[in-house]
C-alpha positions in Angstrom: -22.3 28.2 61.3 -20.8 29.1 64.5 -17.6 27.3 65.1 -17.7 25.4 68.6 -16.1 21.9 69.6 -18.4 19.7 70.9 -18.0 17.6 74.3 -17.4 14.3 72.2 -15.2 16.0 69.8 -13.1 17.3 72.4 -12.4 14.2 74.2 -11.3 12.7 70.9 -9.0 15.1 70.5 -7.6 14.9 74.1 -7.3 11.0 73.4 -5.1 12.3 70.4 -3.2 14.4 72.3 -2.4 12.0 74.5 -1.1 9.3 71.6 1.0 12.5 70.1 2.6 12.5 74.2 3.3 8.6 73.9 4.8 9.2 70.3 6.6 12.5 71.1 8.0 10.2 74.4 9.2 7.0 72.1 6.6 5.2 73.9 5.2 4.3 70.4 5.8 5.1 66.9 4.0 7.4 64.7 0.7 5.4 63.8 -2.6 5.8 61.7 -5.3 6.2 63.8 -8.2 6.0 61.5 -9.4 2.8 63.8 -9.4 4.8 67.5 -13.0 6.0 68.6 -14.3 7.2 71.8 -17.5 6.7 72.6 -19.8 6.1 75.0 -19.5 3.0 76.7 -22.4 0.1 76.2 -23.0 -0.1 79.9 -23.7 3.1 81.7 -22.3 2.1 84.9 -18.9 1.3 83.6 -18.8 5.5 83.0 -18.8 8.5 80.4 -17.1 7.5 78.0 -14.6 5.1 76.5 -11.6 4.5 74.1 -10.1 1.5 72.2 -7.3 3.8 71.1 -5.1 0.8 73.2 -6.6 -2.2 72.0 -6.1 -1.0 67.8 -3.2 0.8 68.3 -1.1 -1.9 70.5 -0.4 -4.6 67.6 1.3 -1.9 65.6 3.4 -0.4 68.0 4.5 -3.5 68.7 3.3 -3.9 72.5 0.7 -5.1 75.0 -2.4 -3.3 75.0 -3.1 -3.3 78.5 0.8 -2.0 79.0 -0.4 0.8 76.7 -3.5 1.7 78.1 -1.6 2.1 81.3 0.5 4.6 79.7 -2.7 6.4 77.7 -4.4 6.9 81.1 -1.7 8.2 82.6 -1.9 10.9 79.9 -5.8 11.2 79.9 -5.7 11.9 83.7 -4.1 15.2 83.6 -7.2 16.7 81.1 -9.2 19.0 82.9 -12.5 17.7 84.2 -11.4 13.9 84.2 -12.4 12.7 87.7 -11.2 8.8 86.8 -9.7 6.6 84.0 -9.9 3.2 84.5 -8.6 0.3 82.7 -11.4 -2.8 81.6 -10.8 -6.2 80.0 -7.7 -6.3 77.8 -7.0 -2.6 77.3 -10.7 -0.5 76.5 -10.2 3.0 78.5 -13.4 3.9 80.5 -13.5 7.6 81.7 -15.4 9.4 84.4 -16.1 13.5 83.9 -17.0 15.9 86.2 -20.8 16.8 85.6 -20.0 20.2 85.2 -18.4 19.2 81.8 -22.0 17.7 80.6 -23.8 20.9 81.9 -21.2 23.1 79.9 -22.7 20.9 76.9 -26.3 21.3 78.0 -25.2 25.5 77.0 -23.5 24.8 73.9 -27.0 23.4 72.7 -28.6 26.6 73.5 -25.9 28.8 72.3 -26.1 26.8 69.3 -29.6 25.9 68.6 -29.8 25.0 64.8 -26.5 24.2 64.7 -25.9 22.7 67.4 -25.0 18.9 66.0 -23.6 20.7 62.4 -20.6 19.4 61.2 -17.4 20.4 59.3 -16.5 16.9 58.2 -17.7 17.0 54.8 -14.7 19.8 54.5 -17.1 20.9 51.4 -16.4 18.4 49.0 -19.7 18.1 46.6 -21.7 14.5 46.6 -24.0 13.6 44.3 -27.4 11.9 45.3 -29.6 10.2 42.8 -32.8 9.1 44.2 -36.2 8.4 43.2 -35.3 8.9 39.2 -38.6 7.0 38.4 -40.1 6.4 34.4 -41.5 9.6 33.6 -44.6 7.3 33.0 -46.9 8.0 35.6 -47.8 9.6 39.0 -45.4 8.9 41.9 -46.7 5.1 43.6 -45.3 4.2 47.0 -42.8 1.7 45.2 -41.0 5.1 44.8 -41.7 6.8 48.2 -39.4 5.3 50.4 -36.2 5.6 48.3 -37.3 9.2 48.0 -37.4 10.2 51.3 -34.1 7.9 52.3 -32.5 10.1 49.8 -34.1 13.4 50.3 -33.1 13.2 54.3 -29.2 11.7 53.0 -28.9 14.9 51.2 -29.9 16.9 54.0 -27.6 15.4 56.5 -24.6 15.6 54.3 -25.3 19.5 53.7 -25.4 19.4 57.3 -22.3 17.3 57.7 -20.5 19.7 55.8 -20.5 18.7 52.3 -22.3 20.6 49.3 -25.0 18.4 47.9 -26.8 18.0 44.4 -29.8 16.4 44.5 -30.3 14.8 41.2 -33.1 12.9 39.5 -32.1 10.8 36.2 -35.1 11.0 33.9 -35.3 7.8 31.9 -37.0 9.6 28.6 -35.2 8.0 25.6 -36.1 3.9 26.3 -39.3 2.1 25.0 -41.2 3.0 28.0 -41.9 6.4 27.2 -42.9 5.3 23.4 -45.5 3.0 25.2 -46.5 6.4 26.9 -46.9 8.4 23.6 -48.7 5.9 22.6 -51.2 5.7 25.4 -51.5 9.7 25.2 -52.7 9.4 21.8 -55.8 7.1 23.0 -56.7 9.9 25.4 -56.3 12.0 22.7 -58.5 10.3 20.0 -61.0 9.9 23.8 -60.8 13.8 24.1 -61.6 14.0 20.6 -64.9 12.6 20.9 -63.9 9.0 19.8 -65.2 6.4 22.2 -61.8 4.4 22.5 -63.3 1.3 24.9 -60.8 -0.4 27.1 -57.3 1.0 26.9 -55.4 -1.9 25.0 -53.6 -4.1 26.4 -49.5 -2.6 26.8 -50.6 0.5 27.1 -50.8 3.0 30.6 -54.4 2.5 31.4 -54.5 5.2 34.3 -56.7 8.1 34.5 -54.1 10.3 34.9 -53.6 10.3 31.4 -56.9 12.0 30.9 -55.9 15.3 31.0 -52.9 14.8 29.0 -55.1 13.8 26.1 -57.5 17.0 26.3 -54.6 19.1 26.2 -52.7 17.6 23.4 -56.4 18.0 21.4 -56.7 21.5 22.2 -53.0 21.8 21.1 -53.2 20.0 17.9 -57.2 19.4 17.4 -57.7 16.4 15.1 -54.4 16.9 12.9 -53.2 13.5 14.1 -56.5 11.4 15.1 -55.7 9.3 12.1 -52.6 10.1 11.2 -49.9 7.6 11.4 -48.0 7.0 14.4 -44.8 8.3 12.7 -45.9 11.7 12.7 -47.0 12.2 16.0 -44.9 9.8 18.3 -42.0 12.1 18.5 -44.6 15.3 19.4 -47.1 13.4 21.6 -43.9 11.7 24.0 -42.6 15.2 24.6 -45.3 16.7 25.4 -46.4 13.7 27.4 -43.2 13.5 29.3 -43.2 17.1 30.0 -46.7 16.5 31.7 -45.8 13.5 33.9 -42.7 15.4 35.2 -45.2 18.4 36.6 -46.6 15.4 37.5 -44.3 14.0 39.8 -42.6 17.0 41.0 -45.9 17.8 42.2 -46.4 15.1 44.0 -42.4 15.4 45.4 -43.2 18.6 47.0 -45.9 17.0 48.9 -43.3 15.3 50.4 -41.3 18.7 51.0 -39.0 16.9 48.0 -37.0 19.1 45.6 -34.1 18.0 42.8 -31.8 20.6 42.2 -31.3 18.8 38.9 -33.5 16.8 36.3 -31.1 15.5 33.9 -32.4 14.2 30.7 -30.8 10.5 29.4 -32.6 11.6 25.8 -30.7 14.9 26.2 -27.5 13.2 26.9 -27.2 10.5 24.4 -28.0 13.3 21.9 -24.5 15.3 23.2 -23.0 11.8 22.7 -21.8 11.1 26.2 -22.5 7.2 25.7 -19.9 6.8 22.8 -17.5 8.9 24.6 -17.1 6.9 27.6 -17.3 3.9 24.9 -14.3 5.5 23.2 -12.5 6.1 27.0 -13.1 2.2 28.0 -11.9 0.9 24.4 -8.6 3.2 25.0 -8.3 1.0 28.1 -9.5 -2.2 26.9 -12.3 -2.1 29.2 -14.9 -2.6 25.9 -14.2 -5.2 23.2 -16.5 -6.7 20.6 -17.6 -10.2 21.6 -20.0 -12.8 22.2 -22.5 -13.0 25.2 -22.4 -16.7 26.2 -25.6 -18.9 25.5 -28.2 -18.8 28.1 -28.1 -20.6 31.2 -30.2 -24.0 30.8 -31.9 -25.2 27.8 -30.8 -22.9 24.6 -33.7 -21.8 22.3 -34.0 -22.9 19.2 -33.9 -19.7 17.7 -30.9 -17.9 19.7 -27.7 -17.0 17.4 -24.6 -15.7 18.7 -24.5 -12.1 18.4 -21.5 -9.8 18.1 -21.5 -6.8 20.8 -19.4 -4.4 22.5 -18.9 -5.9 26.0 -17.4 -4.1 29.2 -14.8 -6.4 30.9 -16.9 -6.8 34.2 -15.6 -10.1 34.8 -12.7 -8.4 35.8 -14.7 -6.8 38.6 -16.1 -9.8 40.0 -19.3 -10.3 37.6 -20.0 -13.7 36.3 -19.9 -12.7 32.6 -19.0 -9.7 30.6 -22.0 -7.2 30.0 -23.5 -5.7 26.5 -23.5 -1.7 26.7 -25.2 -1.9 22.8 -27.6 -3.8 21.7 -28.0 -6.1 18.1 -29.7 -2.6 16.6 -27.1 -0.5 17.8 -29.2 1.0 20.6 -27.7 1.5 24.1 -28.5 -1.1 26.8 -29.6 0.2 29.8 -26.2 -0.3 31.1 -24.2 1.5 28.6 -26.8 4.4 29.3 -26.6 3.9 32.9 -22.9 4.3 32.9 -22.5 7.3 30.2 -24.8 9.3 32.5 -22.4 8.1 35.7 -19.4 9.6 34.0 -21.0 12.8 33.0 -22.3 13.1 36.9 -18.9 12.3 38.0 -17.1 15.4 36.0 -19.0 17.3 38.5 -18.6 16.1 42.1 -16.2 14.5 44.9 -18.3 11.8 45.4 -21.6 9.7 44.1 -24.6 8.5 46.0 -27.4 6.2 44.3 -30.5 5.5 46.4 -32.1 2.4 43.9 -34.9 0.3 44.5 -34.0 -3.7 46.0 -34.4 -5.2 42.3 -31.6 -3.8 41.1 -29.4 -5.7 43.1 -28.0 -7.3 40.7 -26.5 -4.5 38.5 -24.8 -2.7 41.5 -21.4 -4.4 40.8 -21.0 -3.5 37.2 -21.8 0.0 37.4 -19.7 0.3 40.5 -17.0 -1.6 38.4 -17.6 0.6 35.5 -17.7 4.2 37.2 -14.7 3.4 38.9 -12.8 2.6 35.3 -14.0 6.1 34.1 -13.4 7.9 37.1 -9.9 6.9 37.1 -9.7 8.4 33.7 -11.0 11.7 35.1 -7.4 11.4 37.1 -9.0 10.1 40.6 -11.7 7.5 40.9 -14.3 8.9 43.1 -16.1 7.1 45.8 -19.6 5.9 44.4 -22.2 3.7 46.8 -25.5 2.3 45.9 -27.7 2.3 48.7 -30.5 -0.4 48.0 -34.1 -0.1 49.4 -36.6 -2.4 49.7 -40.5 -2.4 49.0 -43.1 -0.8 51.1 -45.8 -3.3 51.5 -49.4 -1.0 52.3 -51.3 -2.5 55.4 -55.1 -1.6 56.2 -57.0 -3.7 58.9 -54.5 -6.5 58.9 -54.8 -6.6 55.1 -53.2 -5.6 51.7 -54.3 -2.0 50.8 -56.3 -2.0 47.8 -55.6 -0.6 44.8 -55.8 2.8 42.8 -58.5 3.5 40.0 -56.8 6.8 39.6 -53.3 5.2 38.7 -54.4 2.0 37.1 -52.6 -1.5 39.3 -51.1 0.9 42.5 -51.5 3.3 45.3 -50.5 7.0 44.6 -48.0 8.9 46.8 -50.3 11.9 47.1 -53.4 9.0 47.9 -50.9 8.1 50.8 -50.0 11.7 52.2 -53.5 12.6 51.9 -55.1 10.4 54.2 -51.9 10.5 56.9 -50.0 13.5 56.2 -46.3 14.5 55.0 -44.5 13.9 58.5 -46.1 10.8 59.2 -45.0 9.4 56.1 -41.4 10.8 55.9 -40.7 9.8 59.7 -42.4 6.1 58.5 -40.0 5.5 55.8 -37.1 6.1 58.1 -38.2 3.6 60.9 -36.3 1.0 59.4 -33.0 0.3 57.8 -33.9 1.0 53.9 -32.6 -3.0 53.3 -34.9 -4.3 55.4 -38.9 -5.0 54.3 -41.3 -2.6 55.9 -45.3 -2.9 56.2 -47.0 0.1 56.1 -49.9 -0.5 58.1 -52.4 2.8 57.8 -53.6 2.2 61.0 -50.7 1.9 63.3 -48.7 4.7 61.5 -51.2 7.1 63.1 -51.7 5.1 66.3 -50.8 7.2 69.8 -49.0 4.8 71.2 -45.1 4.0 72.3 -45.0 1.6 69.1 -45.7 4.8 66.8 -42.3 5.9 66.7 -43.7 9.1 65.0 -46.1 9.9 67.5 -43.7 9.3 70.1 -41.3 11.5 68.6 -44.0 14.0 68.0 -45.4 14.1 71.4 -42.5 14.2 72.8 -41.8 17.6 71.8 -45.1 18.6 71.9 -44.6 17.6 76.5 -41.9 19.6 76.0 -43.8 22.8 74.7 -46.6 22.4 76.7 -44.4 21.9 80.3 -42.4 25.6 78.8 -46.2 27.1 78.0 -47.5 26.0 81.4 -44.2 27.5 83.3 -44.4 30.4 81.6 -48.1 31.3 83.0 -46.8 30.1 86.6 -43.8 32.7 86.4 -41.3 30.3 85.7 -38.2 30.6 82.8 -36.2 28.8 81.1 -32.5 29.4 83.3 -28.9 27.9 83.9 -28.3 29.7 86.9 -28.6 26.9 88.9 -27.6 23.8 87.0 -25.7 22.2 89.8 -28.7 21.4 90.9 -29.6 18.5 88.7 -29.4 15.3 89.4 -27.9 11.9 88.0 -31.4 11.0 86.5 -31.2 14.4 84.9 -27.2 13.9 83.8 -28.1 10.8 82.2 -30.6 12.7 79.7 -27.9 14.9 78.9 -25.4 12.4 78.1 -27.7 11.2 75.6 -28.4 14.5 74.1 -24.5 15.0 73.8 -24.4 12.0 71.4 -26.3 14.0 68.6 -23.5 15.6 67.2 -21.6 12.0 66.5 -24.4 10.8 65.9 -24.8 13.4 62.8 -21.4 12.3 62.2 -21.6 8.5 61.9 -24.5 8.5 60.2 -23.5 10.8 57.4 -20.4 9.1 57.3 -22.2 6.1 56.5 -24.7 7.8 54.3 -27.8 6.4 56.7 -30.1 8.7 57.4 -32.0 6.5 59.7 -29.9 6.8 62.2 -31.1 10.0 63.3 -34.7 8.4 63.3 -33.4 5.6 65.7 -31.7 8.2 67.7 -34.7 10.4 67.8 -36.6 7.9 69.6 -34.3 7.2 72.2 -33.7 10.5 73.2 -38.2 11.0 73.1 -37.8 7.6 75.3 -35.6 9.5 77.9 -37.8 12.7 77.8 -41.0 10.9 78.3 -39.0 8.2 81.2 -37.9 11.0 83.2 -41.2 12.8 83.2 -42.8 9.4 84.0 -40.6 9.8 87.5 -42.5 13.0 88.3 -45.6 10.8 88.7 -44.9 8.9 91.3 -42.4 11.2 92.4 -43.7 15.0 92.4 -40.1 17.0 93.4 -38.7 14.8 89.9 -41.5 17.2 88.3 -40.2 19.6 85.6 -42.5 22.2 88.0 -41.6 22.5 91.5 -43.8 25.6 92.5 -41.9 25.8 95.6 -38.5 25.4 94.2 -38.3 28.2 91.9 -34.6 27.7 91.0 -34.6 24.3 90.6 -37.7 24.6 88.0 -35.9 27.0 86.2 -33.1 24.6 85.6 -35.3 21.7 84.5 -36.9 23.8 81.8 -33.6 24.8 80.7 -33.0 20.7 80.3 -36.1 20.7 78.5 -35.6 23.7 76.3 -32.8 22.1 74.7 -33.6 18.6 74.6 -36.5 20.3 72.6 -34.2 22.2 70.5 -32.1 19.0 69.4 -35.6 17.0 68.7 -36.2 19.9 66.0 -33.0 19.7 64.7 -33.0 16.1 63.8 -36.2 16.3 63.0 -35.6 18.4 60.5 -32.9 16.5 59.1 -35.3 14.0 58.4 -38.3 17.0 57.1 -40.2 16.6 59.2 -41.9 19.3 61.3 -41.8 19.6 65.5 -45.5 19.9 66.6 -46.4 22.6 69.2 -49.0 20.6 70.8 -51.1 17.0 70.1 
């Protein structure tokens, strides 16, 4: 990565520099500053940018924050390129920089490229993202899309925020699910056989998928286990099965441009006993005790008994009653597996990152109550979010999409990318915050229109390639020779292009990759606004033919607001079109 400050970045550290003047002056003691940002302001007019370094830091020191921003912009106006500091409401800082500053930053773009907008922050301290980490019981359904590519573009912009990622999917092969699988291979199997096996019974996977799965297992075995009991060939047939839906599903991953680094096994890990060693580590600490769950809420059946079972203490995390991690057989619970396979993630990263589906809202507490226990007793609890997403509901002519004969009751993920493609998809799923519900209507996701925010997106890199295709043939190249000679309308583009790198920034800071989406379409809004002037107004065109300087400036502009388009694109995985 090339090492370069940023525009942004370096007014935040003149703001600092500045507070270090006022602390080395007695003007104020020595204060966190965690709080201070700068920014731009919400209203354009009111300048460049703007600091609340007074308003946070005046309580603390012990003054007023007006008195203190009076001393702060008496500091900020000696820095180089600071044409005015003026002081708004109570105490916010709004500052006023010379132009040439943001056409120094329209150079660092294309000195940068691909980089431009890369961080250090993540200092490279390792996170862990879990996402998708569906039942190994099927192909990929659009229930699983959207927390798939939420994580998939996370872990791309923490890599590159600085941090080394592990993308990790948690495969969920040791509960009753995957029994109910074996058992639904086999019918394919006795089918493949010869045996006409009618409707696939009730409980079981009725998919076609499972097709194939059964011709293979009876050129693998033949008839050895047609009749044989289940005993004998449950233990073979869910292996084998498993192994086939994972193919499955990382199949259908990659035709979302989605790779795990790591598969990891709950079968494999209960086997090297990790669940009764984080038992043993929360019984240590009186975090598990043996005990009764309470009755059910409501009217108690006639046939409930109180059982005795080994309980984590997540009352004392802000649950409403202490939760089983064993069951009356001995078996793990979900959560007992759930939090064995947390503590084993944990002895191998700074920091933890679960993208989960909206209906498991209601578990998110304990297992942040309980990885924080264990992680102490690694010596440093470790910072572990859940990142909820909600359903995608599928749209078609105003109505529901129907459903899959392929997969049984739902819509495939590669039924979805085929008819619209990967980027329209990806770009889709990051349209909204992942908490909010999203329609995906088939129609309007492919619509050319300003509503498509993927088309707009798309097209407007696509202006961009076709204004530097069309220049090119009329003699005209891409220069910053002459700079000075754009204008405010121009400036204002820039300032917005500026913001990517902060953007980056806050948005991996706050592990939402949507952000970059959002900020995508405001900076194809700008693009496609300021060519919109050259309409009505032909010397705003990006092409004056008689103004061969100018033009070469303007494509310069357009070069690199280009350049930053494909680097957030990419963030997200999705590819910059050449032309539409």
């Amino acid at each position: 990565m090339t090492d370069t400050t940023t525009l942004h970045a370096a007014f935040a550290a003149h703001v600092d520099a500045a507070l270090d003047a006022l602390e080395a002056a007695g003007t104020i003691p020595a204060l966190p500053r965690g709080a201070v940002a700068v920014e731009p302001p919400r209203d354009p007019s009111h300048g460049d940018l703007a600091t609340n370094a007074a308003m946070v830091l005046a309580k603390p020191a012990g003054t007023n924050p007006r008195a203190l921003a009076e001393a702060l912009a008496a500091q900020l106006r000696k820095v180089a390129g600071v044409t005015s500091v003026e002081i708004a409401g109570p105490g916010f800082l709004n500052l006023r920089l010379d132009p040439a500053l943001w056409l120094g930053e329209l150079r660092a773009i294309a000195a940068l490229a691909g980089d431009y907008g890369r961080s250090a922050m993540g200092k490279g301290t390792t996170v862990n993202v879990e996402y998708v980490s569906a039942n190994p019981t099927g192909p990929m359904h659009m229930g699983h899309c959207r927390g798939a590519v939420v994580g998939d573009a996370l872990a791309s912009l923490l890599e590159y925020a600085g941090h080394d990622v592990i993308r990790e999917y948690y495969v969920n092969d040791a509960g009753s699910q995957v029994d109910v699988l074996a058992r639904s291979a086999h019918v394919r199997y006795r089918e493949a056989l010869g045996e006409a096996v009618g409707e696939i019974p009730e409980g079981l996977y009725p998919g076609d998928y499972l097709v194939p799965v059964g011709q293979a297992l009876a050129a693998e075995f033949g008839d050895a286990y047609a009749r044989a009991p289940e005993a004998e060939w449950l233990v073979p047939f869910r292996e084998r099965a498993v192994a086939a839906m994972l193919d499955m599903i990382r199949a259908d991953l990659a035709l979302l441009g989605i790779h795990h680094d790591l598969f990891s096994s709950e079968a494999e890990l209960q086997a090297a006993g990790k669940p009764e060693q984080a038992e043993k580590w929360l019984r240590d600490h009186d975090l598990v005790y043996d005990g009764h769950l309470e009755a059910p809420k409501g009217k108690t059946p006639d046939d409930w008994e109180p059982v005795e079972l080994p309980l984590f203490r997540s009352t004392r995390f802000g649950d409403d009653q202490d939760r089983p991690i064993r069951k009356s057989d001995g078996s793990w619970t979900y959560f007992g597996a759930d939090l064995a396979y947390h503590f084993q993630k944990a002895e191998k990263t700074d920091a933890l990152v679960d993208i989960w589906g909206a209906d498991h809202a209601g578990t998110v507490k304990r297992i942040k109550a309980a990885v924080a226990a264990l992680t102490q007793g690694q010596g440093k609890e470790k910072p572990f979010e859940v990142k909820l997403v909600q359903m995608v509901q599928l749209m078609k002519g105003g109505q529901p999409f129907k459903m899959s004969k392929r997969a049984g009751n739902f819509v495939t993920l590669a039924d979805v990318v085929e008819m619209v493609g990967k980027d329209v998809v990806r770009f889709t799923m990051l349209t909204r915050k992942p908490e909010a519900q999203m329609d995906f209507d088939f129609d309007k996701v492919v619509e050319a229109s300003k509503d498509n925010p993927v088309f707009y997106v798309q097209y407007a890199h696509a202006r961009i390639r076709s204004t530097l295709r069309k220049g090119a043939a009329e003699g005209f190249a891409p220069s910053d020779e002459a700079l000075d000679r754009l204008g405010e309308e121009e400036l204002a583009v820039i300032r917005l292009a500026a913001q990517f790198p902060r953007i980056v920034e806050a948005a991996a800071a706050a592990r939402e990759p949507h952000r970059i989406a959002f900020y995508l379409y405001d900076l194809a809004g700008a693009l496609h606004g300021y060519w919109n002037l050259g309409n009505d107004r032909p010397e705003k065109r990006f092409i004056v033919a008689s103004d061969a300087r100018l033009t070469a400036a303007r494509l310069y502009l357009a070069a690199q607001i280009g350049q930053l388009i494909r680097n957030g694109l990419a963030l997200l995985g999705v590819e910059a079109v050449e032309e539409m």
